[in-house]
C-alpha positions as CSV (number, residue, x, y, z in Angstrom):
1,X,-1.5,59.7,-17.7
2,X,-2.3,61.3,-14.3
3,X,-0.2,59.9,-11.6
4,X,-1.4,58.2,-8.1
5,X,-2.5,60.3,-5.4
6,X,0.4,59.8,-2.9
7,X,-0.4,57.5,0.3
8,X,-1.0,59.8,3.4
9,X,0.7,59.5,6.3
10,X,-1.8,57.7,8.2
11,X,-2.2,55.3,5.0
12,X,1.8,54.7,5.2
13,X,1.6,54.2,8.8
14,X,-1.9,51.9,8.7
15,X,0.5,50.1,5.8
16,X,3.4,49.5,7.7
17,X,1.7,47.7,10.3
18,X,-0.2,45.8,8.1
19,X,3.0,44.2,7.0
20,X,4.3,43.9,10.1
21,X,1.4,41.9,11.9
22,X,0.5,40.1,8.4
23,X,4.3,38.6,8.3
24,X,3.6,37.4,12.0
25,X,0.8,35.6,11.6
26,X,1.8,33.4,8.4
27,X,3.8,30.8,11.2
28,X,-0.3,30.0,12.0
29,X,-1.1,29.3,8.7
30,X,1.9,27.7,7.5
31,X,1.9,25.3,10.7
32,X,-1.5,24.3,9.8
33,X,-1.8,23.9,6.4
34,X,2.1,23.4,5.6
35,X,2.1,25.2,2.6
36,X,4.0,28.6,2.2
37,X,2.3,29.5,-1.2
38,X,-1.1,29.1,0.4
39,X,0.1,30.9,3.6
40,X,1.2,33.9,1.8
41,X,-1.6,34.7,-0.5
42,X,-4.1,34.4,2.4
43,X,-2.3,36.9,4.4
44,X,-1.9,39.3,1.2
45,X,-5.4,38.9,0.8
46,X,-6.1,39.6,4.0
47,X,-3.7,42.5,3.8
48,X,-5.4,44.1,0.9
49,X,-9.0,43.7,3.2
50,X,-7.6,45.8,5.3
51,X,-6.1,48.6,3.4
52,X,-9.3,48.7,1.6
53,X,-11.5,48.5,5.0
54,X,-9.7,50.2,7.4
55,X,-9.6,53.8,6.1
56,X,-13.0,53.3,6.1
57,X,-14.0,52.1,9.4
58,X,-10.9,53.3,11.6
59,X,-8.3,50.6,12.6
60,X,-9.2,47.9,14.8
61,X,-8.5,48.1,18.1
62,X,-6.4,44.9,17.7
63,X,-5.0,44.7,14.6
64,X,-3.0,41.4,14.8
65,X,-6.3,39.7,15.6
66,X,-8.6,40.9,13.1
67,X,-5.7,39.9,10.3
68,X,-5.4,36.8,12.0
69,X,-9.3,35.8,11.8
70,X,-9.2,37.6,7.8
71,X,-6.5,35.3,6.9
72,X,-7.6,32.4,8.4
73,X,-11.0,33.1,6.4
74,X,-8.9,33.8,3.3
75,X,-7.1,30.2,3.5
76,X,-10.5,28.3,3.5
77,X,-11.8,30.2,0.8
78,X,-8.8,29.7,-1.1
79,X,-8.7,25.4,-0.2
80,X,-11.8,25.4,-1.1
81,X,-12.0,27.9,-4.3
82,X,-9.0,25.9,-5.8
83,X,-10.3,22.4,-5.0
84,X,-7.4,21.1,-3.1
85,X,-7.5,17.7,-1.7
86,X,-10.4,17.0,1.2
87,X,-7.8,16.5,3.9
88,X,-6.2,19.8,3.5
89,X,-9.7,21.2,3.4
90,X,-10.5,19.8,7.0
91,X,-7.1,21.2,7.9
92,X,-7.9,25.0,6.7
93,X,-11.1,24.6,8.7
94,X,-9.5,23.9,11.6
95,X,-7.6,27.4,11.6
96,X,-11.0,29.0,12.6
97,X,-10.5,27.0,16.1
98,X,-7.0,27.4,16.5
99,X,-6.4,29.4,20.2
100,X,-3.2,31.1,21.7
101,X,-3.0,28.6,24.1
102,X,-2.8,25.6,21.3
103,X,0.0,28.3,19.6
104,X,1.8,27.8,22.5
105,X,2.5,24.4,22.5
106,X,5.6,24.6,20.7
107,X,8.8,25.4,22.2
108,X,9.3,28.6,20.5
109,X,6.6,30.6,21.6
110,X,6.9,33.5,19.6
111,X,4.4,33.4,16.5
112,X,7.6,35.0,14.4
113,X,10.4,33.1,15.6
114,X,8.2,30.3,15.1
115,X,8.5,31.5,11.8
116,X,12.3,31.9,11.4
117,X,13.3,28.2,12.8
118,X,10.4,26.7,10.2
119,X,11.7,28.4,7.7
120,X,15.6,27.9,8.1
121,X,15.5,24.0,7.2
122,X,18.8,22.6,6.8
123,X,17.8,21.3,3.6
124,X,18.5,24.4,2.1
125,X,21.6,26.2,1.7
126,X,22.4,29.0,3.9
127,X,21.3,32.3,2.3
128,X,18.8,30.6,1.0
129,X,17.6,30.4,4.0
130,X,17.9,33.4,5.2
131,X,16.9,35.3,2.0
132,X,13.5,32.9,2.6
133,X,13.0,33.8,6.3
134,X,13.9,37.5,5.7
135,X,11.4,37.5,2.8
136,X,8.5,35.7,4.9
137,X,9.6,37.0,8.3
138,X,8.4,41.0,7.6
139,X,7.6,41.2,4.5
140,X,10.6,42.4,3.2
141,X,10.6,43.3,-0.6
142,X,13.4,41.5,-3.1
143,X,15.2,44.2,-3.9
144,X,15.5,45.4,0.5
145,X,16.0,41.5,1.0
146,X,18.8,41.8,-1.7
147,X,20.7,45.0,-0.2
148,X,20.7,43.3,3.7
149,X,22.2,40.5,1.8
150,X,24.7,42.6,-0.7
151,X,23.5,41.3,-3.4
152,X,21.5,42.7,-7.0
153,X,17.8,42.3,-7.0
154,X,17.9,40.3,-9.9
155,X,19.9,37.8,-8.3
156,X,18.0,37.5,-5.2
157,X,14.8,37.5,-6.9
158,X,16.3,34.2,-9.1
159,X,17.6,32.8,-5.3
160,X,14.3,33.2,-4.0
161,X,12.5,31.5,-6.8
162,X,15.1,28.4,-7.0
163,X,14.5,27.9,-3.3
164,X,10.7,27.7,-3.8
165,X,10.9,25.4,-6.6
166,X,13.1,23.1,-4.3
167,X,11.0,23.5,-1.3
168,X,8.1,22.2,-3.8
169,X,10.3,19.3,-5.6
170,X,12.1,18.1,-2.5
171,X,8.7,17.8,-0.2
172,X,10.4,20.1,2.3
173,X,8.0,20.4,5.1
174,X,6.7,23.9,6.6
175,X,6.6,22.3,10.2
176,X,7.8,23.8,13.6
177,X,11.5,22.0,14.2
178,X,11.3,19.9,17.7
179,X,13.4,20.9,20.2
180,X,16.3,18.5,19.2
181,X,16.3,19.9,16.0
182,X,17.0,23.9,17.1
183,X,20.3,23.7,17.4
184,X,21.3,22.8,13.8
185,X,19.1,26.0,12.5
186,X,20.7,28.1,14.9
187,X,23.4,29.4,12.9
188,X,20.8,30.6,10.1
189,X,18.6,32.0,12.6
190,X,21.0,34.4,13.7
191,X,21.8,35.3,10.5
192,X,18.3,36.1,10.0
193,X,18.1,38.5,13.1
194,X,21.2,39.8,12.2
195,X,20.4,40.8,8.6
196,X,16.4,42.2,10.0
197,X,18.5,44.8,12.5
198,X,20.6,45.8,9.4
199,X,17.9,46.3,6.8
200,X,16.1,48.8,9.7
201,X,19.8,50.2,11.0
202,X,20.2,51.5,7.3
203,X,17.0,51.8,5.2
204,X,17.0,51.4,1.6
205,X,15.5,54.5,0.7
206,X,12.9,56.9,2.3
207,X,13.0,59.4,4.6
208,X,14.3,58.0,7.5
209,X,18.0,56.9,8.0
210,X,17.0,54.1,10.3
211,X,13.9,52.2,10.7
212,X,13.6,52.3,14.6
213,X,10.8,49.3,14.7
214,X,12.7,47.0,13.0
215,X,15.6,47.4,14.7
216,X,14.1,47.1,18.1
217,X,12.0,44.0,16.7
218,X,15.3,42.1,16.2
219,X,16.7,43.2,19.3
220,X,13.4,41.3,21.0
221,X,13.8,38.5,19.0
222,X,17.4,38.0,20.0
223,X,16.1,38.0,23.8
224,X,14.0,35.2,22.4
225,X,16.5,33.4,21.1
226,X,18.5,33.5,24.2
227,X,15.8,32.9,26.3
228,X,14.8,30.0,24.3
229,X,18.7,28.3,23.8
230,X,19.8,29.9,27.1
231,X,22.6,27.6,27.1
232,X,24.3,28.2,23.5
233,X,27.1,30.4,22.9
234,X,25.5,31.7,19.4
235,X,22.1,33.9,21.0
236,X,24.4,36.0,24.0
237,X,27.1,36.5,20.8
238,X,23.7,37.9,18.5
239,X,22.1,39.9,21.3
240,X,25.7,41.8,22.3
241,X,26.1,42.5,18.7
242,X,22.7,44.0,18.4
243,X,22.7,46.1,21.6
244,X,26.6,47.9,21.1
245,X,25.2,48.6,17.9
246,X,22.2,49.9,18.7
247,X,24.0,51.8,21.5
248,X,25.5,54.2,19.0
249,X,22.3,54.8,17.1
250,X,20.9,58.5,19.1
251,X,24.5,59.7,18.0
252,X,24.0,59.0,14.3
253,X,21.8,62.2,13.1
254,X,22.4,65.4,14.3
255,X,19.4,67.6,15.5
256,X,19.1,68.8,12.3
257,X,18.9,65.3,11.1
258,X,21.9,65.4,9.5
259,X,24.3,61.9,9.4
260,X,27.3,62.0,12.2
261,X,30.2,59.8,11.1
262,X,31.2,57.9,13.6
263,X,34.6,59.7,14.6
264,X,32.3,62.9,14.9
265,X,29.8,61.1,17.1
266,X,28.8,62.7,20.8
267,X,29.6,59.6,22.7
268,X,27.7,61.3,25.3
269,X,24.5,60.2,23.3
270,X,25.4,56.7,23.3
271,X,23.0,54.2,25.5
272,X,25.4,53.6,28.4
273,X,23.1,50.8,29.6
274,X,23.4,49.0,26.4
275,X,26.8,49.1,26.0
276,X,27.4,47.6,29.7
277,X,24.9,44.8,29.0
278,X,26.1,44.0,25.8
279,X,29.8,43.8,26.9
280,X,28.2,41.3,29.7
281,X,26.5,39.1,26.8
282,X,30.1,39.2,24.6
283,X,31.8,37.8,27.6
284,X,29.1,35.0,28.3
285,X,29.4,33.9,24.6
286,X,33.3,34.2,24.2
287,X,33.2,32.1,27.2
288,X,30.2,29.4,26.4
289,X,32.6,29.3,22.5
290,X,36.1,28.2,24.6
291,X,37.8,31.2,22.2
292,X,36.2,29.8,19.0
293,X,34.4,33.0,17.7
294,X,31.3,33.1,15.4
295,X,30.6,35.4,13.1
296,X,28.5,38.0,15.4
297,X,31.1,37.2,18.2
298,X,33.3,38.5,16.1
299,X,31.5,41.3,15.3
300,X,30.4,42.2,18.4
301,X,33.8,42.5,19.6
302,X,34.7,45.6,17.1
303,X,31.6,47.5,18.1
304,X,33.3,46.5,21.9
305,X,36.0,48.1,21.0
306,X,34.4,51.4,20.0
307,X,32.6,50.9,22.8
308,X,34.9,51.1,25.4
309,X,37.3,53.5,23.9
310,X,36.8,56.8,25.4
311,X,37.4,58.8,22.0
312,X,37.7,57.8,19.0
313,X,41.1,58.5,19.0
314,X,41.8,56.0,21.7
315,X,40.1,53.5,19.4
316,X,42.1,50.1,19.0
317,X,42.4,50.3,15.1
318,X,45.1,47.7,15.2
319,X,42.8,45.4,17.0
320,X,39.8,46.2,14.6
321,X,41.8,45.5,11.8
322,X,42.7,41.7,13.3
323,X,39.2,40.9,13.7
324,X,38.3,41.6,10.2
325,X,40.8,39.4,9.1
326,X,39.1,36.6,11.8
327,X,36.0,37.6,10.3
328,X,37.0,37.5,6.5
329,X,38.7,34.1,7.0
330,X,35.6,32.6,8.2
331,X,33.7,34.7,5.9
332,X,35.6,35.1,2.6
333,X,32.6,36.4,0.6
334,X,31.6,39.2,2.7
335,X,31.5,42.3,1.3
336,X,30.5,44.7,4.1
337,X,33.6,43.0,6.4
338,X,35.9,43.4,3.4
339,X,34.5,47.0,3.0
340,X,34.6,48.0,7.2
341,X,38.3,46.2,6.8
342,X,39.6,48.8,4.4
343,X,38.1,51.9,6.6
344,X,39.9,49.9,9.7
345,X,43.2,50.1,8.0
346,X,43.3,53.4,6.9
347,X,42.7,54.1,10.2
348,X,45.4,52.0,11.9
349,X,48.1,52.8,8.7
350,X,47.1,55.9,7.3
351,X,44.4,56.8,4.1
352,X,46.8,55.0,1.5
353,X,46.9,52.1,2.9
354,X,43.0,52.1,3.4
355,X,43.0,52.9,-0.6
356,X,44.9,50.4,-1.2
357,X,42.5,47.6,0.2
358,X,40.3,49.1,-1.1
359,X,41.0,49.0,-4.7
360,X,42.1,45.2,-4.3
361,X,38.2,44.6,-4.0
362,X,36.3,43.3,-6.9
363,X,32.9,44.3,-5.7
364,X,32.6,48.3,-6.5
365,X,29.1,49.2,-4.9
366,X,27.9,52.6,-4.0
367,X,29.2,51.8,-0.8
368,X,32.5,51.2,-1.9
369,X,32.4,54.6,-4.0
370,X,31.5,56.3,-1.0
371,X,34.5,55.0,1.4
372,X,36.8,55.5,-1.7
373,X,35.8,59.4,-1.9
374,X,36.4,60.0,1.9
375,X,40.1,58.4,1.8
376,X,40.6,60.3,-1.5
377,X,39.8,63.4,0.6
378,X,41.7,62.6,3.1
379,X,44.7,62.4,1.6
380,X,43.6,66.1,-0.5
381,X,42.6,64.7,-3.7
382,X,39.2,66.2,-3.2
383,X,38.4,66.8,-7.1
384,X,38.6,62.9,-7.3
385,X,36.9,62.2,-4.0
386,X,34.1,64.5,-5.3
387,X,33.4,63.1,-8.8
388,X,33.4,59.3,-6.6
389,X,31.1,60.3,-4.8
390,X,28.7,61.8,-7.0
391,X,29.3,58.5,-8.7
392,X,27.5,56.9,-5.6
393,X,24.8,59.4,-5.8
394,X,23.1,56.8,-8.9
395,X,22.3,54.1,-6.2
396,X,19.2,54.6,-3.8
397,X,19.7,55.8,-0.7
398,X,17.7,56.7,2.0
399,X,17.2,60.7,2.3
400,X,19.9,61.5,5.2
401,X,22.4,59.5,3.5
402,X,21.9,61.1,0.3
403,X,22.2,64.5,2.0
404,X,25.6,63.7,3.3
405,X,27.0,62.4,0.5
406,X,26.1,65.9,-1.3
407,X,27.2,68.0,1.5
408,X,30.8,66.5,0.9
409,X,30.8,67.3,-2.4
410,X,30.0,70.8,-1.8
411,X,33.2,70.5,1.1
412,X,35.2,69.0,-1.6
413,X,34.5,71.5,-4.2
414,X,34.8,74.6,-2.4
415,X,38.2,76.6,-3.1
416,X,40.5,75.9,-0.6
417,X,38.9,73.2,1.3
């Protein structure tokens, strides 16, 4: 069977932003006709218009708007090609006259944090939803929705379809929240921005370590969020988070494109700018919280602290170390703080100690494999290190990472490393 001509660059790229501006326009639809099933399959219908048309005829010169009339198009024909009820049909012919100025009524102004709040009802149980918003919000596919949650695809894929069915059962509505009702989707909201700058910080797979878009599409939508609940400690905690992380990211390839651990990194390279704003935001949030951290407060304060350190020998590993216990006591069930608290105490007691946190875990990922194999080698058991991290070579990783992770096997296996 002869395979399928590969995409082309300019397909991948005309792709990409089809997702991206087909996810932000499905807070129209589903404000109008309050249906996320209906929504969705007029977007992916208008989505598969234009990978079909726009090879053709060259890109439009606004994309977002020539999705947005498609899909609005799309929704009639489907209300009216599946018969649905005469009100709703009045409704989907109403999106052909909807404006920006009418989109603007809302509080939240921005078509996909419009998106986020609507769908983070408090109905539904936390990563439920934010494995719903992270799946609407860009498009996301289960499996990458799955990974920025640490969790197996199968088990996401069964989330996702429980909180559909009780969307449909329990008569949630797809309706923009009213101002009063913000605050008590806040939490999830974050959670969602959060978990969007982690799946771009570290792709899935592909080429590219980090997915620089996506990761500067979360940052904007944290100013949102701050600019929108300028007055809650949560957004200034989320934004500080985002920014000292995305401080560090010019040191994380080489020029050769080559992964830097962090200990290696030029801190030369690191965004100078960000780091003093985001250090402003942690401050405002510690101080709007009266000392009672969140989460990203939390979590923002260990990227602080590599932040301000002027090597990474002068890092507060000792300090690190006490915030993932804050963290892990708040947050029992996370995996990537249990996982960063191992590497913080191997650093502040020495690589056995690191091991041995490590090995108390349950959850034994690729990631997990990984961190094992550069304690093992740090304490010279480098035949061991190198057979754990081939181990971790079975999961998929994005190209760079991959790459590493074979160039330390080739350091481990070399005669008198």
């Amino acid at each position: 069977m002869a395979h399928p001509h590969p995409l082309t660059e300019a397909e991948v790229r005309l792709a990409e932003t089809v997702r991206i501006e087909g996810a932000r326009i499905l807070a129209t639809l589903i404000r109008t006709v309050g249906d996320l099933q209906l929504a969705e399959d007029a977007v992916q219908e208008a989505t598969i218009a234009a990978l079909r048309d726009w090879p053709v005829s060259g890109p439009p010169e606004n994309p977002r708007a020539w999705l947005t009339v498609a899909a609005r198009r799309k929704a009639i024909d489907i209300i009216r090609r599946e018969g649905l009820r005469a009100g709703k049909e009045r409704e989907g012919t109403e999106l052909m006259d909807l404006s920006s100025s009418e989109l603007s009524e809302s509080v939240v102004h921005d078509d996909q944090l419009r998106l986020i709040f609507t769908c983070c009802h408090p109905a539904l149980a936390m990563e439920a939803r934010v494995a719903l918003a992270l799946r609407t919000l860009c498009g996301l596919s289960t499996e990458e929705v799955a990974a920025a949650l640490l969790t197996s695809e199968a088990a996401m894929a069964k989330r996702l379809t429980r909180t559909r069915q009780k969307i449909t059962q329990a008569s949630i509505p797809y309706r923009i929240p009213s101002p009063a009702e913000l605050p008590r989707r806040l939490a999830a909201v974050c959670a969602v921005v959060h978990s969007l700058y982690t799946s771009g910080h570290t792709r899935l797979s592909g080429e590219r370590l980090v997915d620089i878009d996506v990761c500067a599409e979360a940052v904007r939508l944290a100013r949102l969020l701050l600019r929108l609940l300028p007055d809650a400690p949560e957004p200034p905690g989320l934004l500080a988070l985002l920014l000292l992380t995305e401080a560090r990211r010019p040191a994380r390839l080489n020029a050769q494109g080559e992964v830097t651990l962090l200990a290696d990194q030029d801190r030369e390279l690191w965004d100078t700018s960000a780091i003093a704003e985001g250090l402003a935001w942690l401050a405002v949030s510690l101080e709007r919280s009266a000392g009672i951290a969140d989460p990203c407060q939390l979590q923002a304060a260990m990227a602080a602290q590599h932040a301000i350190a002027p090597t990474a020998a002068d890092t507060d590993w000792a300090e690190i170390v006490r915030l993932y216990d804050l963290l892990l006591s708040v947050q029992p069930t996370n995996r990537a703080a249990a996982l960063g608290r191992a590497v913080a105490v191997a650093e502040a007691h020495g690589p056995p100690a690191g091991l041995a946190a490590l090995d108390a875990l349950s959850d034994r990922d690729h990631r997990w494999q990984a961190i094992r194999a550069e304690l093992l080698a740090r304490v010279r058991r480098f035949d061991e290190a190198a057979r754990e991290m081939r181990r971790s070579l079975a999961a998929t990783l994005p190209a760079p990472e991959r790459a590493h992770r074979l160039h330390r096997i080739a350091q481990w296996s070399t005669p008198g490393v």
